[in-house]
C-alpha positions as CSV (number, residue, x, y, z in Angstrom):
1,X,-64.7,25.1,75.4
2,X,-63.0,22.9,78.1
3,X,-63.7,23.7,81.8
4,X,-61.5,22.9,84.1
5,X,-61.8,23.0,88.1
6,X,-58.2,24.1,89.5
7,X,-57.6,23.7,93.3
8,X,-54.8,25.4,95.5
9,X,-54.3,23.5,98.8
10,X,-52.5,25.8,101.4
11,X,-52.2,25.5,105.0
12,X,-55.0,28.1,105.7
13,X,-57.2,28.3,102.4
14,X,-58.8,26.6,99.7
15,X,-58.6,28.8,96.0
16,X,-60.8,27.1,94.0
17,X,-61.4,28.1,90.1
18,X,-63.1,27.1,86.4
19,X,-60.6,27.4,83.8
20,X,-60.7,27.5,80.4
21,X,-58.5,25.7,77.8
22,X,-56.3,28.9,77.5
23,X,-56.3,30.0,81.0
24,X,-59.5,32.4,81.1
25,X,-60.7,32.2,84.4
26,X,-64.3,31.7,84.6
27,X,-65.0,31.1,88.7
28,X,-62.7,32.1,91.9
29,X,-63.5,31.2,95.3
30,X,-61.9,30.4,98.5
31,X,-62.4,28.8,101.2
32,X,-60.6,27.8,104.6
33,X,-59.0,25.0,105.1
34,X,-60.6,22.0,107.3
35,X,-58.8,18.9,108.4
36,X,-59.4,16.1,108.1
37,X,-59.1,17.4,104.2
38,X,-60.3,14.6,101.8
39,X,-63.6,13.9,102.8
40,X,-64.1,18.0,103.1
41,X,-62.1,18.3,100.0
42,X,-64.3,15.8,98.1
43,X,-67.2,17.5,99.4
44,X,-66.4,20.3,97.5
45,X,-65.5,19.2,94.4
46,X,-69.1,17.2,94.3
47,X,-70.7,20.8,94.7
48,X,-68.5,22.2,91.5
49,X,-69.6,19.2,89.8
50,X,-73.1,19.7,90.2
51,X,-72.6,23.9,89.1
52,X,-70.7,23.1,86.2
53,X,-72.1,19.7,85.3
54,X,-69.8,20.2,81.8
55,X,-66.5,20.4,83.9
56,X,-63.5,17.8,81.7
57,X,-61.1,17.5,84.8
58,X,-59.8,18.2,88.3
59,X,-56.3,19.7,88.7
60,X,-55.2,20.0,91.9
61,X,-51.7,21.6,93.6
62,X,-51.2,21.0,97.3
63,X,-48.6,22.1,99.7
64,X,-46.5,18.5,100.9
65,X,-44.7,15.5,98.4
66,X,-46.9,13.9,95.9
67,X,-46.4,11.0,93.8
68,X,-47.8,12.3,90.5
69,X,-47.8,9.1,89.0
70,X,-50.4,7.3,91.5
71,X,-51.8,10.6,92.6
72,X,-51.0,9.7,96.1
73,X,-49.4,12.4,99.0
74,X,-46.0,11.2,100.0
75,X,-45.2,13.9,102.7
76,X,-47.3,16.6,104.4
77,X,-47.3,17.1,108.2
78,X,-49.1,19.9,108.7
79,X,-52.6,18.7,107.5
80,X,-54.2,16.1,109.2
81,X,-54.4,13.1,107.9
82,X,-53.2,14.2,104.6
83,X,-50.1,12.0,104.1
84,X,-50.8,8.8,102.4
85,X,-54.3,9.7,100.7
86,X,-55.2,8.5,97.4
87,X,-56.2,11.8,95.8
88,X,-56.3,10.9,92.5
89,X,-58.2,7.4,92.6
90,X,-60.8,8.7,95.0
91,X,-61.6,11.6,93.6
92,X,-61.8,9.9,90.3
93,X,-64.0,7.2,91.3
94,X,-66.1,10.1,93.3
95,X,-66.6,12.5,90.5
96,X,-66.3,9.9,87.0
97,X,-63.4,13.0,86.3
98,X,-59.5,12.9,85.2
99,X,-58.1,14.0,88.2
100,X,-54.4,14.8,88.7
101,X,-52.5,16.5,91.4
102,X,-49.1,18.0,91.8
103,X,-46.9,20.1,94.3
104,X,-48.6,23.4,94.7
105,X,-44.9,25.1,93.7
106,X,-44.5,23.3,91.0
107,X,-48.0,23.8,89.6
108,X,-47.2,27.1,90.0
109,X,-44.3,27.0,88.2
110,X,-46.4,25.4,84.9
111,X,-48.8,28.6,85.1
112,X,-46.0,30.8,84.6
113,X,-44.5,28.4,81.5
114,X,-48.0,28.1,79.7
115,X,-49.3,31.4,80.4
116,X,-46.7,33.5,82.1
117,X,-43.4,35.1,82.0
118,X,-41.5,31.9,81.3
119,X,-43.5,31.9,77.8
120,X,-40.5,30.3,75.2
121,X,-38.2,29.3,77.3
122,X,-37.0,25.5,77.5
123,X,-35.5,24.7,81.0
124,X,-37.1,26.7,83.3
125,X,-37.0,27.0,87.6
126,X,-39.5,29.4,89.2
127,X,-38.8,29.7,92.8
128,X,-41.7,30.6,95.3
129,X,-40.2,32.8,98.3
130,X,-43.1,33.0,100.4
131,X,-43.3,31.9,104.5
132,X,-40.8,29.0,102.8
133,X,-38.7,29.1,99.9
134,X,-40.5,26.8,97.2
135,X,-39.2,25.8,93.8
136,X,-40.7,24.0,90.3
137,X,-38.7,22.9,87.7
138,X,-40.2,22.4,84.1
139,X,-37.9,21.4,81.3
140,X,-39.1,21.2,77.8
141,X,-42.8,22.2,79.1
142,X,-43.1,19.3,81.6
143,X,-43.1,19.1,85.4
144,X,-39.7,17.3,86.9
145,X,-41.4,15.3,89.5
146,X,-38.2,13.3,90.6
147,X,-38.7,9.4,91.9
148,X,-40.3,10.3,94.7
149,X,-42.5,13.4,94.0
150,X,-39.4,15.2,95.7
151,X,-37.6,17.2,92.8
152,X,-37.7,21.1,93.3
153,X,-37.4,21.2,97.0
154,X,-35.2,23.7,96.7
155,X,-35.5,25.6,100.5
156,X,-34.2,22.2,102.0
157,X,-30.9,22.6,99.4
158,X,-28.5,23.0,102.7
159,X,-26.8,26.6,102.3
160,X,-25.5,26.5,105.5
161,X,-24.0,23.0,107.1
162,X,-25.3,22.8,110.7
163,X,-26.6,26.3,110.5
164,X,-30.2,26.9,111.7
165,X,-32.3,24.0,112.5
166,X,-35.1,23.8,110.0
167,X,-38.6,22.1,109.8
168,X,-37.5,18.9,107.8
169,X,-35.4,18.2,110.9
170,X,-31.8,19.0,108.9
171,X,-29.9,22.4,109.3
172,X,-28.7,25.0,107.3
173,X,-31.6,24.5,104.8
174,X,-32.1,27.6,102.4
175,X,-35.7,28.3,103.3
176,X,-34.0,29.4,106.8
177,X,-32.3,32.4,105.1
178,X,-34.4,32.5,102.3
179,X,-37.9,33.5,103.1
180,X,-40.2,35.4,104.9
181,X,-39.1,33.5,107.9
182,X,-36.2,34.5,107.7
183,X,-36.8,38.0,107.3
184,X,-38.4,37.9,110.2
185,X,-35.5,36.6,112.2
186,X,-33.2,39.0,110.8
187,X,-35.4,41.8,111.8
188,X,-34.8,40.7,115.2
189,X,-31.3,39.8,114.9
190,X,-30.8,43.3,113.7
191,X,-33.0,45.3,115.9
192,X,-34.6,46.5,113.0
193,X,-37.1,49.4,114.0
194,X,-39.7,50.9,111.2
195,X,-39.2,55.1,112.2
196,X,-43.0,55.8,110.9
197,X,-43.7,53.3,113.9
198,X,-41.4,53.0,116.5
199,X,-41.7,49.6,116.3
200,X,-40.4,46.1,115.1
201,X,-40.1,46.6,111.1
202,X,-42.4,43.8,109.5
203,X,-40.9,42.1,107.0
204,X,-43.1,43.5,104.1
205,X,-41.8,46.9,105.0
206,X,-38.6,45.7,105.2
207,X,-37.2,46.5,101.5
208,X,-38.8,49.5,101.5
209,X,-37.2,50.7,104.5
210,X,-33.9,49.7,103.7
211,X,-34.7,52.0,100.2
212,X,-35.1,55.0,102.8
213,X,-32.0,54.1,104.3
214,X,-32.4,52.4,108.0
215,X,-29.3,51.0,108.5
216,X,-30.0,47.9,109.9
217,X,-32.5,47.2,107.1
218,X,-30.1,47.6,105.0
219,X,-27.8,45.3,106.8
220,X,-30.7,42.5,106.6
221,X,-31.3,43.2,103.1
222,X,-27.7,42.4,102.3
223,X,-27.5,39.2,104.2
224,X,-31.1,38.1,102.6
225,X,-29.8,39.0,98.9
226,X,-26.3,37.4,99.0
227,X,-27.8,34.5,100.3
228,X,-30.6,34.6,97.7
229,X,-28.0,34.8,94.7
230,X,-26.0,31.8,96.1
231,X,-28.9,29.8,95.7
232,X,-29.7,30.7,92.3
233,X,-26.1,30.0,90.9
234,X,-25.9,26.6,92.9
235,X,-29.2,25.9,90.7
236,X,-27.4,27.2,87.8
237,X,-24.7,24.7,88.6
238,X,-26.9,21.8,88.6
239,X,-29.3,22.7,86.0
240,X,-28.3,24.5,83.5
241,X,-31.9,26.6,83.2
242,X,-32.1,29.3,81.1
243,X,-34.8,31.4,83.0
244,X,-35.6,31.6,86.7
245,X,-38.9,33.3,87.6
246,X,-39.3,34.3,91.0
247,X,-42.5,35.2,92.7
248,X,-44.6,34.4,96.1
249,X,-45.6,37.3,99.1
250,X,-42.0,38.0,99.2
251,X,-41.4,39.2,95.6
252,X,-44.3,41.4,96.3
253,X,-41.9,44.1,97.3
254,X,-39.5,43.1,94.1
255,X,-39.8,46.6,93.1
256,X,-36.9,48.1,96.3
257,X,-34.9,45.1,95.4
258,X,-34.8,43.4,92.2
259,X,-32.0,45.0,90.7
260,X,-29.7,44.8,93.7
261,X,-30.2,40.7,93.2
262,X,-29.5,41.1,89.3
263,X,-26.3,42.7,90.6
264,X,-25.5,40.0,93.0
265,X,-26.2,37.5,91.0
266,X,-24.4,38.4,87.7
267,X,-20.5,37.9,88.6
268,X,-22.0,34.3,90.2
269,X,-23.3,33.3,86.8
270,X,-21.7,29.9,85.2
271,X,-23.4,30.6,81.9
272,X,-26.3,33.2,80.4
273,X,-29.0,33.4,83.2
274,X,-32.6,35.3,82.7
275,X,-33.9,36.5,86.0
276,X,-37.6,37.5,85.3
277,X,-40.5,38.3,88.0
278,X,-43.8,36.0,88.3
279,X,-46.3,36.9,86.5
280,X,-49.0,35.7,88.8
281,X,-50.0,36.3,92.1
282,X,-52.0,33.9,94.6
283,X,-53.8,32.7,91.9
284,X,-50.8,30.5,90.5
285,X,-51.3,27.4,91.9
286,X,-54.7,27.4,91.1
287,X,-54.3,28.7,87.1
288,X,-51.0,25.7,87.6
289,X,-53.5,22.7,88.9
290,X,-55.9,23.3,85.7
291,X,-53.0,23.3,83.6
292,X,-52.2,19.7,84.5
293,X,-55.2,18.8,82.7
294,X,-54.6,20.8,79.9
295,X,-51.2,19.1,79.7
């Protein structure tokens, strides 16, 4: 059996596994994250090496741009001195190893094609609605990279022109009204308080308390919803996908609000649309990043 080392790169932590050729997880690990991240990075993967001297590849899914062709990180601000490395040709040349390396979203995307919810379906976009609002497209079972490593951005689509400034240095981009950000905001715009605390509602109890009837959480869900289904038929619009899968912390709390979103998003439809809930959790991007090997 193949064994493949799969490697999530957030902001925060490291999810490290040993895959097999259909998706069995055989190790899990994380660690935090350290900058500067290749030579710490490398350092790892020279340890996994030596634990599972059979290993056939490295997949890896970062958060940032990469350039999937050359294996090289085209945009990432956040982690020092992550922009402009090599991955792919050091790693290889470290570890004698196929190495390849993707968007973290998009790898997750290809978890939920191969082994997920998005199983039989052609054109697919899974949209991550986490602290951002992420998105992977795979059509026809392969990752649409764009030119530039760029395709699937989809919380930098501008929903609102020179609305709310966002990180990429635009405004109005989705991510700012469609995320956990966001909820956040809107809890304060609102004045959202949670009764059980007396306090600021967090924005994992905000569904739940809009299900119980707080007014103003109801007023935020609304605004987050509509917003959401926009998004999803401006997709539609360009793409023509016959599934969407939605998952990240946010879709956590899917069960208080998924079939107000099927509601919203039905009369918005162009054409059939399946809406279908992520299959996996955290460990996406890291079951995603092995499957690039597979592929």
């Amino acid at each position: 059996m193949k064994k493949i080392a799969g490697v999530d790169i957030g902001g925060t932590k490291i999810r490290f596994g040993v895959v097999g050729e259909t998706g069995e997880v055989l190790a899990d690990w994380t660690i935090p994250t350290k900058t500067p991240l290749y030579p710490y990075l490398e350092e790892q993967i020279i340890k996994i090496k030596k634990n599972f001297p059979d290993l056939t590849g490295i997949g890896i899914g970062t958060r940032g741009m990469v350039d999937a062709e050359t294996g090289v990180v085209t945009f990432e601000k956040e982690l020092e001195g992550w922009q402009g490395t090599s991955v792919k040709s050091q790693l290889e040349a470290a570890t004698g190893l196929q190495v390849e390396i993707n968007n973290d979203a998009n790898c997750a995307a290809l978890a939920e094609v191969r082994l997920g919810s998005a199983q039989g379906y052609r054109r697919v976009v899974c949209l991550t609605v986490g602290t951002g609002l992420g998105g992977g497209l795979i059509f026809d079972g392969k990752i649409m990279n764009g030119s530039h490593g760029g395709a699937g951005e989809v919380g930098h689509m501008i929903l609102y022109p020179n609305g709310l400034l966002c990180g990429c240095g635009r405004k109005g981009c989705s991510e700012q009204y469609v995320s956990g950000t966001a909820l956040r905001r809107l809890i304060q715009e609102e004045h959202v308080i949670n009764p059980g605390t007396g306090e600021t509602a967090l924005p994992q109890d905000l569904f739940r308390l809009a299900a119980e009837g707080v007014a103003g959480a109801i007023t935020v869900r609304e605004r987050f919803l509509c917003d959401f289904a926009i998004v999803i038929s401006s997709l539609q619009a360009v793409l023509d996908m016959d599934c969407v899968i939605i998952g990240g912390g946010v879709a956590d709390s899917a069960d208080d609000w998924w079939e107000l979103l099927l509601e919203k998003v039905e009369p918005l439809k162009l054409k059939p649309l399946e809406l279908k809930r992520a299959v996996f959790g955290n460990e996406a991007g890291m079951l995603g990043s092995a499957m690039l090997i597979i592929d």
